[in-house]
C-alpha positions in Angstrom: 0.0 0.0 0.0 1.1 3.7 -0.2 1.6 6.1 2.2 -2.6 7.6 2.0 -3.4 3.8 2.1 -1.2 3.3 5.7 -2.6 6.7 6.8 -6.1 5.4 5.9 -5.5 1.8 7.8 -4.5 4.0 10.4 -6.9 6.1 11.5 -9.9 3.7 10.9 -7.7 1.2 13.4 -7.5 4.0 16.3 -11.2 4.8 16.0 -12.1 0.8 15.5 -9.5 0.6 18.8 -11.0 3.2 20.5 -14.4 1.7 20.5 -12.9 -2.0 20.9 -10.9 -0.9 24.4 -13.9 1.1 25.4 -17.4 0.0 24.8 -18.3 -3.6 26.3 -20.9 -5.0 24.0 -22.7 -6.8 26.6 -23.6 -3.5 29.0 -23.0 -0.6 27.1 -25.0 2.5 27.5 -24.6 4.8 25.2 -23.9 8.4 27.5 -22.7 12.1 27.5 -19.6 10.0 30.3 -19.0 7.0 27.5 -19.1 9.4 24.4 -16.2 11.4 26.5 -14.9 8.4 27.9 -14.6 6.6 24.0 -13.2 10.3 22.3 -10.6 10.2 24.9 -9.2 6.2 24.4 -8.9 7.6 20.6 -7.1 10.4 21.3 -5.0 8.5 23.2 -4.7 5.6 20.6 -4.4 7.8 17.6 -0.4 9.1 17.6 0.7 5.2 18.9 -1.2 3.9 16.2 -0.2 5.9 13.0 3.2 6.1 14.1 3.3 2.6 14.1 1.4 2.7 10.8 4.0 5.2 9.0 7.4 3.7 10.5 8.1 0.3 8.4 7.9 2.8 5.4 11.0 4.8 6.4 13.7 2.6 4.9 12.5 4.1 1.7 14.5 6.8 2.9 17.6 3.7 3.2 18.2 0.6 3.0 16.1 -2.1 0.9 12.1 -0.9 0.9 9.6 -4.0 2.2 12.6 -5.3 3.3 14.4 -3.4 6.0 11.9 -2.8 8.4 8.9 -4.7 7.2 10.6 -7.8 8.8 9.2 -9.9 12.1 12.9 -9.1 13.9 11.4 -4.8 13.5 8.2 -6.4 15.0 10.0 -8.1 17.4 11.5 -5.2 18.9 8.4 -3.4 18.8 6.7 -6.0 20.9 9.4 -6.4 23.3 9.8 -1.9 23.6 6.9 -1.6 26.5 8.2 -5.0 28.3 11.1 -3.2 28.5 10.4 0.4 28.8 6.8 0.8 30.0 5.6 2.6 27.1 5.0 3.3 23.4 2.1 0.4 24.0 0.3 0.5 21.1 3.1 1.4 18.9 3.4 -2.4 17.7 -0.4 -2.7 16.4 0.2 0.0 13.5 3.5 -2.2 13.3 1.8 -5.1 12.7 -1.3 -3.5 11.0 1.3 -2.1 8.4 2.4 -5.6 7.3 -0.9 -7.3 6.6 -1.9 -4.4 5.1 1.5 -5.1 2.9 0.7 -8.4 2.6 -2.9 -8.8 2.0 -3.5 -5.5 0.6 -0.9 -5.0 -2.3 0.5 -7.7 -4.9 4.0 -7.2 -3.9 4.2 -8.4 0.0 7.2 -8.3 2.6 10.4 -9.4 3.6 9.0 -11.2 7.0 13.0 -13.1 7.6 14.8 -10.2 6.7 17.9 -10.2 6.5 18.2 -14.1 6.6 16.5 -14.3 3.5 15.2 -11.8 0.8 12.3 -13.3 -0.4 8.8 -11.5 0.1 5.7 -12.8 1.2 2.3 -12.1 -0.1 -1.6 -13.2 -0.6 -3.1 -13.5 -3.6 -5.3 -10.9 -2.4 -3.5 -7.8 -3.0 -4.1 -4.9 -5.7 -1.9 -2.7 -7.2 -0.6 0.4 -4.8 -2.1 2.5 -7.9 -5.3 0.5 -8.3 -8.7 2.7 -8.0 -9.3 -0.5 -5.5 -6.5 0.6 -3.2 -8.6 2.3 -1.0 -11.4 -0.5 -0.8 -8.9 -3.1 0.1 -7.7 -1.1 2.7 -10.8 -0.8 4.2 -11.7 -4.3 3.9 -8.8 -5.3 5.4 -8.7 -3.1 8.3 -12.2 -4.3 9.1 -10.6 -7.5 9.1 -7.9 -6.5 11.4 -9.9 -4.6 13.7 -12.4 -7.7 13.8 -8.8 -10.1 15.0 -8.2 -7.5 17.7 -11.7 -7.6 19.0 -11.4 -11.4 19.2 -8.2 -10.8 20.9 -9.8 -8.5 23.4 -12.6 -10.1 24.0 -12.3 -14.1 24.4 -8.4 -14.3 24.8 -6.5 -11.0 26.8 -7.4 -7.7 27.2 -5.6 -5.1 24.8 -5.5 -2.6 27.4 -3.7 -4.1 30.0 0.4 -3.7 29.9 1.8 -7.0 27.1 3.5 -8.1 30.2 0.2 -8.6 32.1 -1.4 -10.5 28.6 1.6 -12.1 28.2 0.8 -13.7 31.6 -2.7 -14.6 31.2 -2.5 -16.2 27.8 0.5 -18.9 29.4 -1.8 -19.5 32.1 -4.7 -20.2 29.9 -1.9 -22.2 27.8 
């Protein structure tokens, strides 16, 4: 996808995050407290998010495009950042977001065992970046996305809580 397309994937991800960490299907009450409540987890979500969504696409500025930082080491790194530091949580979902998007969305894919090998991974799903479909498949796609993290949320470990905390409650459900 191109840059739009990531920006796009983006912004629909920390509003479909917003209202994934914040509304509970099962009791939710739609209030002047909630509306507040559900603005302020995407406010909140919104600069994590895209800046996760934008980074991979900085090694067009060096190194080896879809290759350099679209790679599961990056992600890696990304995941481990708030086990280590305490912060940037929700950095690693535009990460992450970013590389389906790559992979599902465009015909060209990613470099997921960069630098032990080259070769680029993709779904025979994708369109081309320049495609007047661009911008449906990355809608579709990040309705598919946001509909994995709600499953995540919901029936396995809370998105909200700190990945050391899920990390713990998904090995003792293991």
């Amino acid at each position: 996808m191109n840059k739009k397309g990531h920006v796009l994937n983006a912004i629909l991800l920390a509003l479909g995050l917003g209202v994934i960490l914040t509304v509970d299907p099962r009791s939710f009450e739609p209030t002047a407290d909630s509306a507040f409540l559900l603005a302020q987890k995407i406010g909140q979500l919104s600069l994590p998010v895209v800046l996760g969504a934008l980074f991979p696409d900085v090694d067009t500025a060096f190194g080896k495009h879809r290759k350099t930082l679209h790679n599961l080491p990056v992600l890696a790194i990304f995941l481990a950042f708030p086990l280590v530091f305490g912060n940037l949580q929700f950095v690693w979902i535009g990460v992450a977001t970013h590389y389906v998007l790559d992979m599902v969305g465009s015909k060209r894919g990613i470099a997921l065992f960069y630098p032990l090998s080259p070769q680029e991974y993709d779904l025979p799903t994708g369109v081309a970046t320049s495609s007047k479909h661009a911008d449906a498949v990355t809608v579709v796609v990040t309705v598919a996305e946001l509909g994995v993290l709600a499953g995540v949320h919901y029936y396995l470990f809370s998105l909200d809580v700190s990945l050391a905390d899920a990390a713990a409650s998904f090995t003792a459900v293991l």
